[in-house]
C-alpha positions as CSV (number, residue, x, y, z in Angstrom):
1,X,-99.7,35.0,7.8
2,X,-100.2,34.5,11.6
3,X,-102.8,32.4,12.7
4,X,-103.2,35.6,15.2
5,X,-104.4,37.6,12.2
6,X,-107.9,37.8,10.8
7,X,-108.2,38.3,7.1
8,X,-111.5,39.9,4.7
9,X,-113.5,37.2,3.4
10,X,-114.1,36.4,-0.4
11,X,-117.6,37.8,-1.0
12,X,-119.1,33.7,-0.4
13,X,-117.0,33.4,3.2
14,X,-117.9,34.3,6.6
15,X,-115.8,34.5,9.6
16,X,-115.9,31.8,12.3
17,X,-116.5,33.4,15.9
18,X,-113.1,32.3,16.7
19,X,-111.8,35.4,14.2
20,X,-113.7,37.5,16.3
21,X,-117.0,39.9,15.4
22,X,-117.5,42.4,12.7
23,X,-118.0,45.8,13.9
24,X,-120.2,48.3,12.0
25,X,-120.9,52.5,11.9
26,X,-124.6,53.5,11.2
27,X,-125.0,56.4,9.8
28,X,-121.5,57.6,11.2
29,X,-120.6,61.2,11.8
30,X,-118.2,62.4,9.3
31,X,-115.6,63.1,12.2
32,X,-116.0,59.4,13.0
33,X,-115.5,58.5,9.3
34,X,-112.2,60.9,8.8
35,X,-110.9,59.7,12.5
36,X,-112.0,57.0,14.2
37,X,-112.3,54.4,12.0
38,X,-108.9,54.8,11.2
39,X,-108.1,54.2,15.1
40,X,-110.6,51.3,15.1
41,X,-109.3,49.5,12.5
42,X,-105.6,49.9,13.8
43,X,-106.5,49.0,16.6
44,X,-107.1,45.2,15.1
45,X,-111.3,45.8,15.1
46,X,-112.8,44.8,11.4
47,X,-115.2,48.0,10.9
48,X,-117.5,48.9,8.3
49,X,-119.5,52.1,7.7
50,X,-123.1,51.6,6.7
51,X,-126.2,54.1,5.2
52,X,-128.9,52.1,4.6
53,X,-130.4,50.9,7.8
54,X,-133.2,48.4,5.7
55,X,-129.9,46.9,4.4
56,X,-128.2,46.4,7.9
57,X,-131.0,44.5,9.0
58,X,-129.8,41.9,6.7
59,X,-126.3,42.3,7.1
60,X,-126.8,42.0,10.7
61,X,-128.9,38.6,10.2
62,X,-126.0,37.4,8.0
63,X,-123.2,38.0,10.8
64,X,-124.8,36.9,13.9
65,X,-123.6,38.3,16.9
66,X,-122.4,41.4,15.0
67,X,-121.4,44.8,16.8
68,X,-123.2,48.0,15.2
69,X,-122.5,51.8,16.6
70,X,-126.2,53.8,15.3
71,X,-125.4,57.4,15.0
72,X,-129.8,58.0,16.0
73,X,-128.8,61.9,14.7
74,X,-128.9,60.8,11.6
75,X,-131.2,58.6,9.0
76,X,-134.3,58.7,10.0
77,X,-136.2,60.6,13.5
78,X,-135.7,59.6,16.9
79,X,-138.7,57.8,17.5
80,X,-137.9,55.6,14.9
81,X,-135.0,54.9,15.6
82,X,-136.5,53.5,18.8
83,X,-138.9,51.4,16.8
84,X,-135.9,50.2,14.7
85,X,-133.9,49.3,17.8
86,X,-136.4,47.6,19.7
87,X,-137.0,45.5,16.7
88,X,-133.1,44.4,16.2
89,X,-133.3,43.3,19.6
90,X,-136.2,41.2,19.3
91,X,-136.1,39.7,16.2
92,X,-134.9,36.3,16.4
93,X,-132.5,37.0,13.1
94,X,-130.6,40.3,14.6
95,X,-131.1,39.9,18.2
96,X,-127.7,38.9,18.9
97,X,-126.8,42.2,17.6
98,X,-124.5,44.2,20.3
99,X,-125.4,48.3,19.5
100,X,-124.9,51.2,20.9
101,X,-125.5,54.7,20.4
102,X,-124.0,57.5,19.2
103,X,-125.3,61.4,19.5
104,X,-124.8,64.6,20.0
105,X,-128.1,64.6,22.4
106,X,-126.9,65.0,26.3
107,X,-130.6,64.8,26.8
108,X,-130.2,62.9,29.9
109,X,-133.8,61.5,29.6
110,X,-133.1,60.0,26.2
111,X,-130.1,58.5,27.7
112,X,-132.0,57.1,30.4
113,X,-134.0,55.3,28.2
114,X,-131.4,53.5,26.0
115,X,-129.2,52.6,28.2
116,X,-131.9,51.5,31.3
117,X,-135.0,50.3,29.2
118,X,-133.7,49.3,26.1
119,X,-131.0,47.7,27.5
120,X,-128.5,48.6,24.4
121,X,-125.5,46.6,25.8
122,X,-122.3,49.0,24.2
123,X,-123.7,52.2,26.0
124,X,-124.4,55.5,25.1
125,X,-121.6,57.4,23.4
126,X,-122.0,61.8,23.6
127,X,-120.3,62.8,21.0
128,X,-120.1,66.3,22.6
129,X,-117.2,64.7,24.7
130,X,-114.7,64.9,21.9
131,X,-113.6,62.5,19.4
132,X,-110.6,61.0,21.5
133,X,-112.5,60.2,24.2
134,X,-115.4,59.0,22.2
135,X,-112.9,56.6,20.6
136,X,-112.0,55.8,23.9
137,X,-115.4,55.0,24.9
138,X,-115.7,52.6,22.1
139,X,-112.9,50.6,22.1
140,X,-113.7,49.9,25.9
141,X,-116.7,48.9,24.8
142,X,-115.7,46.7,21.8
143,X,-112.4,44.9,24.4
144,X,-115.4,43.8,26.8
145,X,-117.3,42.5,24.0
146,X,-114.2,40.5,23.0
147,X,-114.7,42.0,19.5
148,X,-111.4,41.3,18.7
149,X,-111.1,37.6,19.2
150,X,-107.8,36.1,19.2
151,X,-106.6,38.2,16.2
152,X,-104.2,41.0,16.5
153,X,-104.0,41.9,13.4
154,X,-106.4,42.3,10.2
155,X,-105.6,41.2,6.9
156,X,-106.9,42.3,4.0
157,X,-107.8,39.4,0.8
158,X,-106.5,41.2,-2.2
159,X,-105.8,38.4,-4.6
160,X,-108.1,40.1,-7.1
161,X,-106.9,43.7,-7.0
162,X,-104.3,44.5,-10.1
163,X,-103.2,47.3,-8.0
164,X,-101.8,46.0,-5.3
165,X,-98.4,44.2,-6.0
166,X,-94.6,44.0,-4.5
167,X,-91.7,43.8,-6.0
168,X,-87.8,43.1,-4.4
169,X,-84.5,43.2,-6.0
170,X,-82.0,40.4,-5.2
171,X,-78.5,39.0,-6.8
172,X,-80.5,37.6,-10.4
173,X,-83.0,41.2,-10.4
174,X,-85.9,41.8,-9.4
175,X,-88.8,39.8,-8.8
176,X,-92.3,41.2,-9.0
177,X,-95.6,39.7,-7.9
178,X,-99.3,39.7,-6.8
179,X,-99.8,40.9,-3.4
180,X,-102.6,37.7,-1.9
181,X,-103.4,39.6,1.3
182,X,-101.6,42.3,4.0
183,X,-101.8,43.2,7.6
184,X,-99.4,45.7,9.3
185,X,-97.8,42.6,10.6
186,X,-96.7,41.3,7.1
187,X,-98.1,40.4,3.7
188,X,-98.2,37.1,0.7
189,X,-97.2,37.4,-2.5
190,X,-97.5,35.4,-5.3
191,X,-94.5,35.5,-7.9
192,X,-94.4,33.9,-11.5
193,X,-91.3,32.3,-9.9
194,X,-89.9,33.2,-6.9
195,X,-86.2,33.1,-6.1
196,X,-85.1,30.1,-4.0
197,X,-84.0,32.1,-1.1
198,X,-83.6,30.9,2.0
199,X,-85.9,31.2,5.4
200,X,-85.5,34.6,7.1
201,X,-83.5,36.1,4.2
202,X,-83.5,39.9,4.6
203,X,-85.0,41.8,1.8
204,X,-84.4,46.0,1.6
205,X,-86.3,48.5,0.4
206,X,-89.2,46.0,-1.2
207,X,-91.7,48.3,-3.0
208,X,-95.1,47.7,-2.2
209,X,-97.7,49.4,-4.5
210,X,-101.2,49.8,-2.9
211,X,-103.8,51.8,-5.4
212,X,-101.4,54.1,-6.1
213,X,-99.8,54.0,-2.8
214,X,-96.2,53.3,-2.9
215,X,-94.1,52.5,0.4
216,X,-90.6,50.9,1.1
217,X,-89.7,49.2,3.2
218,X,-87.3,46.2,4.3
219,X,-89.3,42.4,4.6
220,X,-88.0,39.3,6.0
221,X,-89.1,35.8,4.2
222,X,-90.6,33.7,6.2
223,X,-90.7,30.7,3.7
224,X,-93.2,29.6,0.9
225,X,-96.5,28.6,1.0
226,X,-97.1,24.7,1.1
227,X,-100.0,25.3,-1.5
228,X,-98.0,26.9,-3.6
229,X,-94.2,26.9,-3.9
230,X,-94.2,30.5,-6.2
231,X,-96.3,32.3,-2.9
232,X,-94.1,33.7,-0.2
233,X,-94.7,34.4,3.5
234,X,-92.9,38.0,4.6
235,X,-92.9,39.7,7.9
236,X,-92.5,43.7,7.9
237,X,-89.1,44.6,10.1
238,X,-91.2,46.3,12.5
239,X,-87.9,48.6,13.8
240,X,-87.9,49.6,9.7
241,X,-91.9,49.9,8.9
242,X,-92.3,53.8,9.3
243,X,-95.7,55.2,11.0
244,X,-96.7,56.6,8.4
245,X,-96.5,53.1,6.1
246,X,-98.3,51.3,8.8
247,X,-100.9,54.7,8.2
248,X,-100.9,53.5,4.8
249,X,-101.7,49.9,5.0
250,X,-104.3,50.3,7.3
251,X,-105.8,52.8,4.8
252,X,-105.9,50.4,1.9
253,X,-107.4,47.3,4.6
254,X,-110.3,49.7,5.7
255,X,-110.7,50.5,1.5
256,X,-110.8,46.4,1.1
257,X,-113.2,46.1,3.8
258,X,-115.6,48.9,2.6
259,X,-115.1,47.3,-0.5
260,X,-116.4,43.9,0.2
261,X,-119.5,44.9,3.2
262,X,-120.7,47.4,-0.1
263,X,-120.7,44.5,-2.9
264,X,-122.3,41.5,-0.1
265,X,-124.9,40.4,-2.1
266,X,-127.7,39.3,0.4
């Protein structure tokens, strides 16, 4: 995959800064769980929904320098959530922690006092303004936070899933393998054998099944990789890869990711 890309680590890997910051949802609305997150993480940002704040804490002190959105509505009383926030920003494990808030409050007082005492660096989002420009509000925040890093794209490990695979036909049949890890850019597949085909072969219609999501779509090979000469490298045809497929791959990444944030062991 492109060295632009960011991928979901094994459960014993953390990201390097270089692949940018990890992005979390506290407590998120369910409007922000049905919508946005979907926009977030097609927009190339690696989000996570949490619902244990005791848990964050150390989830926050295991990504340093980690970006968390805290829905104060939610969870536990205001006032607390003061206490809690204070605390993430002075503790020496979590205060490198970016937040910002998210409510439905307008009271302009409370406002006041996150944003111009507190100090919370990503702002004060009122839900009240809509979901679109909420989202808008957010991304903002998360470009001047470089949250991105140099990625474009994120890319999903799924070497262990027995549900995700690909399969292509060509002049000897078809050849079926394990799907290693996908981005809306392209994906790597390991084969039992795969065909000796040359770089930037054109392959129609490959079937790529995704827990019970199954796309077309046409895929170039890129080539094999050195590590193994049975894994191959393919681009999507982006004038071929439908809207609604990229919908569909960027569904099964934010599954992966909620997947691996919920079975951390720390």
């Amino acid at each position: 995959m492109s060295e632009e890309g960011t991928a979901v680590p094994p459960a014993n890997a953390i990201n390097t800064s270089g692949e940018g910051k990890k992005v979390f949802l506290l407590y998120p609305h369910s409007v922000i769980r049905e919508e946005m997150l979907d926009i977030l993480i097609m927009n190339g940002f690696e989000t996570y929904t949490l619902f244990d704040h005791k848990k964050a804490i150390k989830i926050f002190g295991h990504f340093p320098g980690s970006i968390v959105f805290i829905n104060i509505d939610e969870g536990m009383p205001e006032k607390e959530w003061e206490v809690y926030i204070r605390s993430l920003l002075k503790e020496p494990e979590t205060k490198d922690t970016k937040i910002g808030i998210l409510s439905y409050n307008q009271d302009k007082a409370l406002m006041g006092k996150y944003l111009m005492e507190i100090a919370v660096p990503c702002g004060y989002i009122q839900l009240k303004l809509g979901i679109q420009e909420s989202t808008k509000i957010i991304l903002n925040a998360l470009q001047a936070n470089e949250a991105k890093g140099r990625r474009k794209y994120i890319r999903a490990f799924c070497d262990n899933d027995i549900h995700a695979s690909m399969n292509f036909k060509y002049e000897q049949g078809i050849c079926q393998g394990q799907i290693l890890d996908i981005s809306s850019a392209g994906v790597a597949v390991r084969f039992p054998k795969l065909p000796d085909l040359p770089p930037n072969s054109l392959l129609r219609e490959a079937q790529l099944k995704l827990h019970g999501t199954l796309l077309l779509t046409d895929v170039i090979l890129m080539g094999k990789r050195r590590d193994d000469p049975n894994s191959g490298i393919f681009l999507f045809d982006p004038t071929k890869l439908k809207p609604e497929h990229k919908l569909q791959i960027h569904h099964y990444i934010k599954q992966n990711l909620q997947r691996y944030i919920d079975k951390l062991k720390i």
